[in-house]
Biotite code that builds the C-alpha atoms (Angstrom):
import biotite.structure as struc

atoms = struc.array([
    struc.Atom([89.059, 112.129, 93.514], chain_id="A", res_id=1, res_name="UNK", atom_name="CA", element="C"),
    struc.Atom([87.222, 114.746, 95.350], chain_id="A", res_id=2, res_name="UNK", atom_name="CA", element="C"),
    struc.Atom([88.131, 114.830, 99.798], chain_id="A", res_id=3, res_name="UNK", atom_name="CA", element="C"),
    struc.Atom([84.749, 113.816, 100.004], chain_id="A", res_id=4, res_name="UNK", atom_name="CA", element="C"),
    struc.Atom([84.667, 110.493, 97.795], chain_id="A", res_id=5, res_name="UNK", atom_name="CA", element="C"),
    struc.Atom([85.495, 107.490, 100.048], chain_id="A", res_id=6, res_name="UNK", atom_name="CA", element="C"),
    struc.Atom([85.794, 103.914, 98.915], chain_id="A", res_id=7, res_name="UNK", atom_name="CA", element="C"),
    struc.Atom([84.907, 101.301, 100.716], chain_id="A", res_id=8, res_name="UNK", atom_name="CA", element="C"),
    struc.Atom([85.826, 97.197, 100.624], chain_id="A", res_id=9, res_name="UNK", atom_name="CA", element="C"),
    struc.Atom([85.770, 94.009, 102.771], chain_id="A", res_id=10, res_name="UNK", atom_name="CA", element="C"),
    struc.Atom([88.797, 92.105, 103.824], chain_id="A", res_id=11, res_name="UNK", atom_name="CA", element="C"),
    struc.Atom([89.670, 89.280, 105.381], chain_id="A", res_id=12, res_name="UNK", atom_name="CA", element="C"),
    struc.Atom([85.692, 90.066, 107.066], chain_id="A", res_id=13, res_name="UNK", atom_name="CA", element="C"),
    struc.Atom([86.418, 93.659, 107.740], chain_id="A", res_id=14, res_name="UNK", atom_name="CA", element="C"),
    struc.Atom([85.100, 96.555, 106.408], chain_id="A", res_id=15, res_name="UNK", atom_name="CA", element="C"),
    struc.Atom([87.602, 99.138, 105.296], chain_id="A", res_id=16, res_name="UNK", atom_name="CA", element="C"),
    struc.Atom([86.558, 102.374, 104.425], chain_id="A", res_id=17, res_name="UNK", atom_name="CA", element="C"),
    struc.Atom([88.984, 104.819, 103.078], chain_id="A", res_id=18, res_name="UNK", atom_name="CA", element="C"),
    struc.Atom([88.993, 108.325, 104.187], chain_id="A", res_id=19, res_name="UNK", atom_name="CA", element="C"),
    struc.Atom([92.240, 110.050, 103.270], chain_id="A", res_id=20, res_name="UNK", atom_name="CA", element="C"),
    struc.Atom([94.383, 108.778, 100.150], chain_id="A", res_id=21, res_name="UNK", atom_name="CA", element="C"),
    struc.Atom([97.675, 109.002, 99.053], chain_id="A", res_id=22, res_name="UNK", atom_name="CA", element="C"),
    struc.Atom([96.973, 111.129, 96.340], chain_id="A", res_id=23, res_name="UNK", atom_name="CA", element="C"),
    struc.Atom([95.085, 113.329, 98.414], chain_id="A", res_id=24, res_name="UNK", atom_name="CA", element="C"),
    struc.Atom([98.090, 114.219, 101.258], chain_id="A", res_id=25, res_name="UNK", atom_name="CA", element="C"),
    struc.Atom([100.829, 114.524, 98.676], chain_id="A", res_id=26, res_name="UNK", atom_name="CA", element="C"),
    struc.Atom([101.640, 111.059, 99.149], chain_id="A", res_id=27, res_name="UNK", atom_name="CA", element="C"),
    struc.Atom([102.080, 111.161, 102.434], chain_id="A", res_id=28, res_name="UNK", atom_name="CA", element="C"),
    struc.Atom([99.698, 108.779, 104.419], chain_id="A", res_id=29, res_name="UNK", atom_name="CA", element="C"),
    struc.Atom([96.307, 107.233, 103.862], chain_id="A", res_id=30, res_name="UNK", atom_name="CA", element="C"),
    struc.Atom([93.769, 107.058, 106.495], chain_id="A", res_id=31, res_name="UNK", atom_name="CA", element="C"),
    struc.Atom([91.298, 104.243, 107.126], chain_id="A", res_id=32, res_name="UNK", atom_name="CA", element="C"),
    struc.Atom([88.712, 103.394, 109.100], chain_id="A", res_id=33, res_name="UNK", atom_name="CA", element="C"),
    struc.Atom([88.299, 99.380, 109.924], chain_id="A", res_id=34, res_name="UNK", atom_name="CA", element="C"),
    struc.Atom([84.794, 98.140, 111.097], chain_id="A", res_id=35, res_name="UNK", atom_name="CA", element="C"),
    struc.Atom([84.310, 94.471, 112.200], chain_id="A", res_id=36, res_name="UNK", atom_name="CA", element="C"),
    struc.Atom([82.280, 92.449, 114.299], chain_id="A", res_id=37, res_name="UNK", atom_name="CA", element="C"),
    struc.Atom([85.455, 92.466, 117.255], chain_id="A", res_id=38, res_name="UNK", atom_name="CA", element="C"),
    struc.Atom([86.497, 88.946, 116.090], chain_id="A", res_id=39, res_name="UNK", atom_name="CA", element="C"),
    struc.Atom([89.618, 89.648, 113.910], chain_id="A", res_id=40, res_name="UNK", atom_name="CA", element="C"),
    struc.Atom([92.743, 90.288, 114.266], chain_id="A", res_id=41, res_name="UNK", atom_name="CA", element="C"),
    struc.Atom([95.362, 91.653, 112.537], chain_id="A", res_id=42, res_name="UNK", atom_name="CA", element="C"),
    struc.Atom([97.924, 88.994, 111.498], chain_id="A", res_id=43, res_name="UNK", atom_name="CA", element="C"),
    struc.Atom([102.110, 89.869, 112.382], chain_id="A", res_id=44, res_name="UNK", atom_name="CA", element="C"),
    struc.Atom([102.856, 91.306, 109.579], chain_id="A", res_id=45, res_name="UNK", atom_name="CA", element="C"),
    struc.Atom([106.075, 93.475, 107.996], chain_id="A", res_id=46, res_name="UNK", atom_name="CA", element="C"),
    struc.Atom([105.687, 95.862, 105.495], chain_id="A", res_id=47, res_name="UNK", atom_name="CA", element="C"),
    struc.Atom([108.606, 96.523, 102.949], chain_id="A", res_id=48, res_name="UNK", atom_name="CA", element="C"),
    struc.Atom([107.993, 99.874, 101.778], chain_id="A", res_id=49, res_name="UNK", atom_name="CA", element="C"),
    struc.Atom([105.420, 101.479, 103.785], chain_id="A", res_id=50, res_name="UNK", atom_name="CA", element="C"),
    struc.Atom([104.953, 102.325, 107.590], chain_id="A", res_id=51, res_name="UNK", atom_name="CA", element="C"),
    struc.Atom([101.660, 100.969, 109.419], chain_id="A", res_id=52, res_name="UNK", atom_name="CA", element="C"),
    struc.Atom([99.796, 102.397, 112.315], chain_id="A", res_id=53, res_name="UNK", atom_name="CA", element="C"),
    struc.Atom([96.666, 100.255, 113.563], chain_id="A", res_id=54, res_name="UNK", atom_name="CA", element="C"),
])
């Protein structure tokens, strides 16, 4: 996957456009960038493996 290539999806009503992968930082961190219409929420939530930042 090139840096430029992006990939983009809808969930839960939001769209979630990826920017940064894993594969592209070493493995380090993804980056995304969540669009919605301002009524969602992200639900409590724990992740077992991975750190989260919203």
């Amino acid at each position: 996957m090139s840096s430029m290539e992006t990939k983009e999806f809808v969930l839960a009503g939001v769209v979630m456009k990826r920017l940064l992968s894993g594969r592209q930082t070493n493995g380090q961190f993804c980056l995304f960038e969540n669009i919605s219409g301002g009524n969602t929420k992200t639900p409590i939530h724990v992740l077992a493996e991975d750190d989260e930042t919203i």
